[in-house]
C-alpha positions as CSV (number, residue, x, y, z in Angstrom):
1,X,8.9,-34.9,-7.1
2,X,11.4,-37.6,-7.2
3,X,14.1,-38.4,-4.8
4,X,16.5,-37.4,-6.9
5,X,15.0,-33.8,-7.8
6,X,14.4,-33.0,-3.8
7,X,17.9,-33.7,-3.4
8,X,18.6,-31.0,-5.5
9,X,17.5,-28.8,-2.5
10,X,19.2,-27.7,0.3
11,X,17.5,-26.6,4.1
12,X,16.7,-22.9,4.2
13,X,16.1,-20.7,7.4
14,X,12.1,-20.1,8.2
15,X,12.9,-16.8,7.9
16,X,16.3,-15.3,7.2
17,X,18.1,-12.4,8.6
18,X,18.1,-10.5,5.2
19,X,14.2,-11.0,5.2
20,X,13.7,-9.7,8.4
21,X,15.3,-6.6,8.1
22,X,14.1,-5.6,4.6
23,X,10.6,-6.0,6.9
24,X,11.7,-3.3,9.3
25,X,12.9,-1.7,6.2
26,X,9.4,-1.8,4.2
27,X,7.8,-0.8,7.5
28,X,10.0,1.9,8.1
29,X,9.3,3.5,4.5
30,X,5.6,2.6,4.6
31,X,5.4,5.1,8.5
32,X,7.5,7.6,6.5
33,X,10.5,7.2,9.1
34,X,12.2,6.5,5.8
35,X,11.2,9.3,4.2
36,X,10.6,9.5,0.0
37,X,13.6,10.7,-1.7
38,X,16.2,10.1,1.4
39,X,19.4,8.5,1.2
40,X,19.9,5.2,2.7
41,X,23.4,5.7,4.9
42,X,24.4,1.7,5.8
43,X,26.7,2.1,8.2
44,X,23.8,3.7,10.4
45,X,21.6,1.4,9.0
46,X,23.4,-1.6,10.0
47,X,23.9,-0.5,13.9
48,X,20.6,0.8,14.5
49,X,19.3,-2.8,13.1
50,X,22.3,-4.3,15.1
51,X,23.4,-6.5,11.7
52,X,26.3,-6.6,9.3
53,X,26.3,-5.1,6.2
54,X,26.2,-8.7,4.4
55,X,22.6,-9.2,5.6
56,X,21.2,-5.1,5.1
57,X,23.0,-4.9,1.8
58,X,20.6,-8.1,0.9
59,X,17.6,-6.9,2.7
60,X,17.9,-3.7,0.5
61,X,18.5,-5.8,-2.4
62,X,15.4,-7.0,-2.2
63,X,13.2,-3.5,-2.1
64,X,15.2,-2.0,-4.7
65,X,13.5,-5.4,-6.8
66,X,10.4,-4.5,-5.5
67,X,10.9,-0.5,-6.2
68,X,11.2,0.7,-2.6
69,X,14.5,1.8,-3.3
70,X,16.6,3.1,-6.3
71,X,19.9,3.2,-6.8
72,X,21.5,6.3,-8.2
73,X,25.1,6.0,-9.8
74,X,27.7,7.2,-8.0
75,X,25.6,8.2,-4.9
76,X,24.1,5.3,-3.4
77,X,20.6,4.0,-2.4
78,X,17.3,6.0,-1.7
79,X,14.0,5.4,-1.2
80,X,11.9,6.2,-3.7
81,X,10.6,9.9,-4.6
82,X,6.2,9.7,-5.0
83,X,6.6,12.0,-8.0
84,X,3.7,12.8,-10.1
85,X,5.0,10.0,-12.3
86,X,5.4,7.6,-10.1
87,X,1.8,8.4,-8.0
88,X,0.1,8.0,-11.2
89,X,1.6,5.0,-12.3
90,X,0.9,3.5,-8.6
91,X,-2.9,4.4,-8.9
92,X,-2.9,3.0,-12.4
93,X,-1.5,-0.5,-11.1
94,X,-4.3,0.0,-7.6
95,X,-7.3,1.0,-10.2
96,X,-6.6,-2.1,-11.8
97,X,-6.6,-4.5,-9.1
98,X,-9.3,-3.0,-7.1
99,X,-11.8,-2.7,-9.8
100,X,-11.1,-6.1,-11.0
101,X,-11.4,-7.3,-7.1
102,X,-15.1,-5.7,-7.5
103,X,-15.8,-6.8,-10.5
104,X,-15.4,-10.6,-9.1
105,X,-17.1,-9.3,-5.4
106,X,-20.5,-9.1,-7.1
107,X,-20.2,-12.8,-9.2
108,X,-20.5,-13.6,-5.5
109,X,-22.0,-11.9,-2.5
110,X,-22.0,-7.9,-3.0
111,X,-24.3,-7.7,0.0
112,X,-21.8,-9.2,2.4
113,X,-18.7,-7.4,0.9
114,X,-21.2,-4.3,1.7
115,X,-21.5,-4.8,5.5
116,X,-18.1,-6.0,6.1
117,X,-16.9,-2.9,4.3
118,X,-19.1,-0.9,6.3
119,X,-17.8,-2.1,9.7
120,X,-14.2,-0.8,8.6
121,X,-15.9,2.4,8.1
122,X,-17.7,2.3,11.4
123,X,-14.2,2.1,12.6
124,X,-12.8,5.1,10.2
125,X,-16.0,7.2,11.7
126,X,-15.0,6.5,15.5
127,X,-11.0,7.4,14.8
128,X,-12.6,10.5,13.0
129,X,-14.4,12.0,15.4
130,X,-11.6,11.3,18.1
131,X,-9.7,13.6,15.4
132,X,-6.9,10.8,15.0
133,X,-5.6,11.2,11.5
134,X,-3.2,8.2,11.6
135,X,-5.8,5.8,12.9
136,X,-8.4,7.2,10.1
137,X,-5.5,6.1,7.4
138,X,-5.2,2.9,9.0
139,X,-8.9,1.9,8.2
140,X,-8.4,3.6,4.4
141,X,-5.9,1.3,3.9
142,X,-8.1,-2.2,6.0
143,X,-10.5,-1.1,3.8
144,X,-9.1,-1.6,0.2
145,X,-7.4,-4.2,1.6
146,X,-10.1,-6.1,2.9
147,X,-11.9,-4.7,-0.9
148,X,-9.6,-7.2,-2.7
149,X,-9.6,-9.8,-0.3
150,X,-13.4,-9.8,-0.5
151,X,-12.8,-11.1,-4.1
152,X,-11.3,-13.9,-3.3
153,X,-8.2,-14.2,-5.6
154,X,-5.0,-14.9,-4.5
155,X,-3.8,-13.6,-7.0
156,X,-5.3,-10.0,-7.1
157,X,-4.3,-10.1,-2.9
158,X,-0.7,-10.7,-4.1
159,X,-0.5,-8.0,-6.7
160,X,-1.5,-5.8,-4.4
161,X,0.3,-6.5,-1.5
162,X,3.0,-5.8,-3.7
163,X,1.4,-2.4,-4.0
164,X,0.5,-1.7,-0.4
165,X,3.8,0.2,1.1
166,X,3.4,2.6,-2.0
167,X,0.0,2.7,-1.0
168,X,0.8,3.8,2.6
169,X,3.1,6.7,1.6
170,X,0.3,7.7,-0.5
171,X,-2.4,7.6,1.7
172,X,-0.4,9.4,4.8
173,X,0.1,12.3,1.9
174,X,-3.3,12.5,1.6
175,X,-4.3,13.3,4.8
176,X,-2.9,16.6,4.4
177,X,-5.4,17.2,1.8
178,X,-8.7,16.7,3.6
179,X,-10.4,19.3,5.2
180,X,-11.2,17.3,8.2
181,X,-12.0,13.9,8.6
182,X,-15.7,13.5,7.4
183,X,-15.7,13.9,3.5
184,X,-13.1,10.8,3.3
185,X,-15.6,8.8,5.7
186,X,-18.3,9.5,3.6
187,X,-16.6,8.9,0.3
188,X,-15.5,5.4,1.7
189,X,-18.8,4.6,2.8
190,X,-20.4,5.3,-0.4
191,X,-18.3,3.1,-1.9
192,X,-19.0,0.4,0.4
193,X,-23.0,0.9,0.4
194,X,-22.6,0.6,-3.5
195,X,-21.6,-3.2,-3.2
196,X,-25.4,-3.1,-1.9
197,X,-26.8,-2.0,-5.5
198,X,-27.5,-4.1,-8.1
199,X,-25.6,-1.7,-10.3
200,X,-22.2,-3.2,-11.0
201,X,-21.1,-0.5,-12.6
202,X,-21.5,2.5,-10.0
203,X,-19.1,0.5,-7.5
204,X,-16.8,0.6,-11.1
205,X,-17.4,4.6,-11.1
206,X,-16.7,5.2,-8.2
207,X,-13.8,3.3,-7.8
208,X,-12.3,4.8,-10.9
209,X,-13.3,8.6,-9.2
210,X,-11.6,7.6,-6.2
211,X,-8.4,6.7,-7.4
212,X,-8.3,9.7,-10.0
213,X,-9.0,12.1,-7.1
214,X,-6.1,10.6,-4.9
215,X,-3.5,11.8,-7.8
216,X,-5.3,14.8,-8.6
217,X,-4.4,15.5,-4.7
218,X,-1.3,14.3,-4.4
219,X,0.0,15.8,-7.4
220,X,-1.6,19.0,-8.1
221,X,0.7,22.0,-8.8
222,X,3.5,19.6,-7.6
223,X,7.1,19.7,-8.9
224,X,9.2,17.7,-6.9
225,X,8.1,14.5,-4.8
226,X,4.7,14.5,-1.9
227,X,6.3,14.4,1.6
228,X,4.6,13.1,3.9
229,X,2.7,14.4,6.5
């Protein structure tokens, strides 16, 4: 870059107030404190966060870009509603992604993807039998996480970052629809055991199943948004 291009640039915070607080934001949607489908009220906002509205009306700027939020003429802002719509287009977008993470896991070493996946589940299995639901959902979502990290693309890990808060609501939905804890253990660990086959194709299958049973759940004889639970 020449001198005279850098100079075109001015010093920017490491980390500006408007970014912090549409973190506590995302976070706040993502633990369902924010619930889908509520209205944002930013005079609340902005005291409980201790801010001015310049920095929370740019915070919230940036999750309506991302799709967190939505903005409704004449009302205001709210976070977005996981309708049927919406949870299948999300799973479409995950699908994606995580099958093309798996696809590039077993170019490379399927066999260690397998154990590291299984230790997440060891984890899942332990939260499971203590009967703690919201530590069980923690592992789902280390484990399709770690899943696309295992591929080693920065660029599938980006895309679905950009995924994971949508991801969150839906998986804290889901755990309404389990009938206990050990089905979902098991489905995750056959999932991660397949990385051990020389069968690309069954991880493919069963990724595919996965993702189509999460919307069949979240969205069966539904009408109006999942809340969560």
């Amino acid at each position: 870059m020449t001198e005279e291009a850098a100079g075109a640039f001015t010093p920017i915070p490491r980390e500006s107030t408007a970014s912090l607080i549409a973190d506590r934001l995302r976070e706040a949607i993502a633990r369902g404190d924010l619930a889908p489908g509520m209205q944002l009220a930013e005079a609340e906002l902005a005291r409980g966060l201790g801010v001015s509205r310049g920095p929370l009306r740019e915070g919230m700027q940036r999750l309506t870009q991302e799709g967190l939020l939505v903005y409704h003429r004449n009302r205001g802002l709210f976070v977005i509603e996981m309708t049927p719509t919406n949870v299948r287009d999300m799973y479409v977008a995950r699908a994606a992604v995580e099958r093309a993470a798996a696809r590039e896991i077993f170019q490379h070493d399927p066999g260690a993807a397998a154990a590291a996946l299984e230790a997440v589940i060891d984890r899942m299995a332990e939260a499971g039998h203590r009967d703690e639901t919201s530590e069980v959902s923690r592992a789902d979502i280390e484990f399709h996480e770690l899943l696309v990290a295992l591929a080693g693309s920065d660029r599938l890990s980006r895309m679905h970052r950009t995924l994971l808060t949508e991801t969150q609501m839906c998986i804290h939905a889901l755990e309404k629809t389990y009938d206990g804890h050990d089905a979902r253990v098991r489905e995750h660990r056959n999932m991660a055991r397949a990385f051990a086959e020389p069968d690309a194709s069954l991880i493919d299958r069963m990724l595919l199943a996965h993702m189509e049973d999460a919307v069949t759940r979240l969205t069966h004889d539904q009408a109006g948004p999942v809340e969560k639970a």
